[in-house]
C-alpha positions in Angstrom: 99.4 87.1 91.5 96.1 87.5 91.1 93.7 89.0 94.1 92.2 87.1 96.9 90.0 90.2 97.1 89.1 92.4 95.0 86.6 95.4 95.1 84.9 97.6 93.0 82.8 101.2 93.5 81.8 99.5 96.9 79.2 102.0 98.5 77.1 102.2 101.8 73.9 104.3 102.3 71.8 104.3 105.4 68.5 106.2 105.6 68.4 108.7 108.4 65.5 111.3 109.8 68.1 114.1 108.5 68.3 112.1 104.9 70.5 109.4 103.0 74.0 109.1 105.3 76.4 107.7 102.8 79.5 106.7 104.7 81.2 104.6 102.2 81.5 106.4 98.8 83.1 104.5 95.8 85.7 102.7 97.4 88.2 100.8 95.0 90.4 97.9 96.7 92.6 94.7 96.2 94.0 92.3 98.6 96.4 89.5 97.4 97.3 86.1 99.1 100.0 87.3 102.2 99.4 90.8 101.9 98.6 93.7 104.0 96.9 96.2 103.4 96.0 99.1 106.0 93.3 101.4 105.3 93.9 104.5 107.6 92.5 108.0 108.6 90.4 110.0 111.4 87.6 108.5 113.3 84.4 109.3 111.1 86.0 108.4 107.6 84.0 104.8 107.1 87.0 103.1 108.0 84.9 100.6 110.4 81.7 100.9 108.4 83.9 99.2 105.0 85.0 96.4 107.3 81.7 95.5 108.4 80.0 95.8 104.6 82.9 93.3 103.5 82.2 90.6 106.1 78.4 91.9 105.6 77.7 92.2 108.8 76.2 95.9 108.6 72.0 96.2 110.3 69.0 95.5 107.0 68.4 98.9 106.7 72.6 99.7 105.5 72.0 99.6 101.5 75.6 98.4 100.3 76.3 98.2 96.8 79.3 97.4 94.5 80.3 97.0 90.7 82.4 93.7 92.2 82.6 92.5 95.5 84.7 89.2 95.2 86.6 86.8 97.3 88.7 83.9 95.6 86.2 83.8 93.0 83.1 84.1 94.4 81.0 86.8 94.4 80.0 88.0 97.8 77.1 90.7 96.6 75.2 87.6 94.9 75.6 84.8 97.8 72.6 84.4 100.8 72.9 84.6 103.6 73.5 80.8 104.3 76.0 81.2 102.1 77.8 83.9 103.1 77.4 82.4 107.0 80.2 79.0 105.6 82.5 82.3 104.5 82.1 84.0 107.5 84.2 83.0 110.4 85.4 80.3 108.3 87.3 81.3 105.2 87.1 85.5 106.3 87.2 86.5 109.5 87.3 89.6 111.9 89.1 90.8 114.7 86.5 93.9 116.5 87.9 96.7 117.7 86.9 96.1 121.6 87.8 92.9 122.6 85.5 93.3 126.0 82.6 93.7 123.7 83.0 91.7 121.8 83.2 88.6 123.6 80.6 87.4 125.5 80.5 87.8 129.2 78.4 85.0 129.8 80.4 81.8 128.1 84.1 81.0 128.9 86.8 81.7 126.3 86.6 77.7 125.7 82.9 78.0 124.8 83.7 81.0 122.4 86.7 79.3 120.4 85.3 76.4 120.5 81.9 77.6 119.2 83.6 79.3 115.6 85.3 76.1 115.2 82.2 73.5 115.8 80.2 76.0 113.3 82.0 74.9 110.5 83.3 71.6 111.6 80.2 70.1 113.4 80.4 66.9 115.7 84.4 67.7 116.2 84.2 68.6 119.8 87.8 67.4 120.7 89.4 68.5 117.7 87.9 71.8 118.3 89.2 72.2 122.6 92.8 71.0 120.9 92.6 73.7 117.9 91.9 76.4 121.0 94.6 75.5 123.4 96.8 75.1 120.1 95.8 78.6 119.1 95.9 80.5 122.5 99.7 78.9 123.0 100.4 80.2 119.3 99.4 84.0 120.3 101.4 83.6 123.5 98.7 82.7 126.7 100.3 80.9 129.1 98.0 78.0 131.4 96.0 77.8 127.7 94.2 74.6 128.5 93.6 76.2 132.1 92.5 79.5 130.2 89.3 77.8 128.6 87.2 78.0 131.7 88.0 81.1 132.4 85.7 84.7 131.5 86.2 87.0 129.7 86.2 89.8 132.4 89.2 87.5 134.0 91.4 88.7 131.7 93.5 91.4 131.0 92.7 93.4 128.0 96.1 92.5 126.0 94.9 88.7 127.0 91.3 89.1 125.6 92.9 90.7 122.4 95.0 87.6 121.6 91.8 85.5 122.6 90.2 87.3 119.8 93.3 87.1 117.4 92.9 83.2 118.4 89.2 83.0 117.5 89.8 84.5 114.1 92.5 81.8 113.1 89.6 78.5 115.0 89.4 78.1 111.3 92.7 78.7 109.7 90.9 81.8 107.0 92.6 82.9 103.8 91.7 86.6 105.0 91.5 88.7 108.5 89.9 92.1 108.6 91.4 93.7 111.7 89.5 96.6 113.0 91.3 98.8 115.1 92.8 96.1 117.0 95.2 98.1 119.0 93.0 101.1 120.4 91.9 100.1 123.8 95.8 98.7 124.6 98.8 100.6 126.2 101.7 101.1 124.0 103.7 97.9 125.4 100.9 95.8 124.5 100.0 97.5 120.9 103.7 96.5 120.0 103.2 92.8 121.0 100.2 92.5 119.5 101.3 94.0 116.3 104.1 91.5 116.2 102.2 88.6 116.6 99.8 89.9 114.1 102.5 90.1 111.9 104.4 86.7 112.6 101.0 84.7 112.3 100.1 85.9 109.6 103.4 85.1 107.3 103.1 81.4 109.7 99.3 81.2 108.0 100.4 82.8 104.9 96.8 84.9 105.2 95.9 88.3 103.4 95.4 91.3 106.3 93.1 94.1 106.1 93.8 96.7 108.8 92.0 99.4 109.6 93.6 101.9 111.5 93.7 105.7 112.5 97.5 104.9 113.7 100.1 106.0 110.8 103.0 104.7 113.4 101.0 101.1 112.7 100.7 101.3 109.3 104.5 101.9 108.8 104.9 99.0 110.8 102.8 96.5 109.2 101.4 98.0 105.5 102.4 96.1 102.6 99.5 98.5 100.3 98.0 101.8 102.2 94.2 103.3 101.2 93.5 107.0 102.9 90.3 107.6 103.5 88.6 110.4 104.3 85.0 111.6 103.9 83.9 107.9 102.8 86.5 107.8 99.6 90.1 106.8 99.1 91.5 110.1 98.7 94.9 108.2 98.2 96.7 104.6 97.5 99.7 102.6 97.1 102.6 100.8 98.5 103.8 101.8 102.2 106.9 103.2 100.5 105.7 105.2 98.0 103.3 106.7 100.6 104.9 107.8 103.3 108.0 109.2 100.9 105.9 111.1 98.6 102.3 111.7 100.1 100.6 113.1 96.9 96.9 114.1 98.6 97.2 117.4 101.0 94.9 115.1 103.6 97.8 112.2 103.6 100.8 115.2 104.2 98.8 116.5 106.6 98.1 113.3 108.6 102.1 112.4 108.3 102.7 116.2 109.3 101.5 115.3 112.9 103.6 112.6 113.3 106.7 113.6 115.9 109.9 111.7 113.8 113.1 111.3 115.7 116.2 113.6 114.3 113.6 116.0 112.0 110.9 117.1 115.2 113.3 118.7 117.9 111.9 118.0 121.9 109.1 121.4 122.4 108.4 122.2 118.4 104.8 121.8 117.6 103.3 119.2 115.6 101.3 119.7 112.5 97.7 119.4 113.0 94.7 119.6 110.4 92.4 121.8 111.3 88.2 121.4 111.1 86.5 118.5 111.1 85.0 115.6 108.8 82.1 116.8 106.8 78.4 116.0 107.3 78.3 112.3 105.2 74.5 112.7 104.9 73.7 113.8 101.2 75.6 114.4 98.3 79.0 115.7 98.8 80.2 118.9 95.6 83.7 118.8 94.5 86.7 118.2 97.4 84.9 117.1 100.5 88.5 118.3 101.7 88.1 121.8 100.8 87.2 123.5 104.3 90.4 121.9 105.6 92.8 122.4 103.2 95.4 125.1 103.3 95.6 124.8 99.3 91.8 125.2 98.9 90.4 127.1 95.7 87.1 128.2 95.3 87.3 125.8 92.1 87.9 123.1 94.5 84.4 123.3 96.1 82.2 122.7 92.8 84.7 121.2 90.1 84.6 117.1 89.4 87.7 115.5 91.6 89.9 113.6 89.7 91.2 110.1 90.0 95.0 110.4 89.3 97.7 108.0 88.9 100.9 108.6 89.6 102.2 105.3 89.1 100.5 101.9 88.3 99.7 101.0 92.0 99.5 104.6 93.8 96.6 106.9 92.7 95.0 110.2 94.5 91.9 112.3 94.4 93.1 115.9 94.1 92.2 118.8 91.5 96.0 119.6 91.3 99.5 117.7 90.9 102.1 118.3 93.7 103.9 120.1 91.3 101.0 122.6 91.0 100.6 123.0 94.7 104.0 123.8 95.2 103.9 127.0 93.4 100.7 127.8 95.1 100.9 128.9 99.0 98.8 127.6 101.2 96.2 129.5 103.1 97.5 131.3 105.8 96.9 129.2 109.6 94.8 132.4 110.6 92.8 132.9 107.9 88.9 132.0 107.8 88.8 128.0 105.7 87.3 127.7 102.7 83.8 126.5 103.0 81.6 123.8 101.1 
């Protein structure tokens, strides 16, 4: 099946008073028809910052650039912007990471879905109150019709979620870039609204890009995975082959913290990655994971990274193979990190 999306070298630049922030560098991407793909790692990565440039929605001074940027055969790099306004909210849409922001404080929920829909379907004014109580039953809201007049701040924050989940599908898109849906939400709640996620989307039969810091969500719900770190893709491919063989020492380190049931006994410490992201402003020499890295060389701070494949669909950015790193130790805990 061919790609619904598909993306190429897609970089963002942003001129600063300190110099050229580059928070997205190189990314490489595909998303078919009904699939899900979760791109994942720690706050300050350009997890959010890739969302935005895809649904181009980043401030005039953000440079983004790409050798392809295309959706269902279009290319989005080349359209206007009253072009790219019919995609927007019609065919792609996006779910923001805080619902209560999101939203607008001053017009009722009904305003809000009802405004998406009228965008692209002008003049339908009933169809577009029956599409909203349709779609706020569909993601579980009880009352819907009584729901439209409501605010936002009159809701809870798992309700204002699934408003947003609701406003995303007004239109009934092909694609839905989630970002961070589940942060601001209690564990009860994340698990609902991760399920209802899921079911809607196999009901629409849409393509899901999630971004997430969550690994326990991108087991859940991952059909492709994409770790970032540093603005790259350190490492990709299926969920499976992921989480059973993590190739990059970034990726075993993020599923090293995870606490799993039968292998982490109740009191043993979790694994943890010490540091923190590197400065994105400027150009980055050789791993821009070598100061965090237990297997860090002093090769690994000035040699080109390379782009290995491991199979055809998982690939990693790493100067050596697994195999080479296991005959390596790693760095002592206690001992100073190597430094770029």
């Amino acid at each position: 099946m061919s790609a619904l999306l598909e993306v190429r070298n897609l970089r963002v630049s942003i001129p600063l008073e300190d110099g050229l922030l580059r928070p997205v560098r190189g990314l490489d991407f595909s998303v078919r028809k009904g699939e899900t793909l979760c791109i994942v790692g720690e706050s300050g990565c350009g997890k959010s910052l890739t969302s935005l440039s895809l649904m181009r929605l980043l401030p005039s001074r953000a440079k983004v650039e790409a050798d392809l940027l295309q959706f269902d055969g279009q290319d989005l790099s080349s359209l206007s912007e009253a072009q790219m306004n019919e995609i927007r909210g019609n065919r792609m849409s996006m779910i923001f990471q805080e619902p209560m922001t999101s939203l607008n404080p001053a017009y009722t929920i009904g305003n809000q879905l009802e405004e998406v829909f009228l965008r692209h379907n002008p003049g339908q004014r009933k169809q577009a109150r029956e599409r909203a109580v349709y779609l706020l039953e569909k993601v579980g809201i009880t009352g819907a019709s009584g729901r439209l007049g409501q605010y936002p701040h009159q809701l809870s924050g798992g309700l204002r979620q699934r408003v947003m989940i609701a406003m995303a599908l007004m239109c009934g898109p092909q694609l839905i870039v989630a970002d961070e849906p589940t942060t601001a939400l209690d564990v009860t709640v994340q698990a609902q609204t991760l399920r209802l996620l899921k079911d809607l989307q196999h009901e629409f039969h849409m393509a899901l890009i999630l971004i997430t810091h969550d690994l326990g969500v991108v087991a859940r719900m991952a059909d492709q995975v994409a770790v970032m770190y540093a603005g790259q893709i350190v490492e990709s491919g299926t969920a499976q082959e992921v989480f059973s063989s993590a190739a990059h020492p970034y990726t075993r380190g993020l599923l090293d913290c995870i606490p799993i049931p039968g292998r982490v006994q109740r009191g043993q410490r979790l694994g943890s990655i010490p540091g923190i992201v590197p400065s994105l402003i400027g150009d980055l020499r050789g791993c821009a994971f070598a100061n965090r890295c237990g297997f860090a060389r002093p090769e690994c701070r000035d040699s080109e990274i390379p782009d290995r494949v491991r199979s055809p669909g998982n690939r990693y950015r790493c100067l050596f193979e697994p195999s080479e790193r296991e005959t390596r130790l790693p760095i002592a805990a206690n001992s100073p990190a190597p430094t770029l």
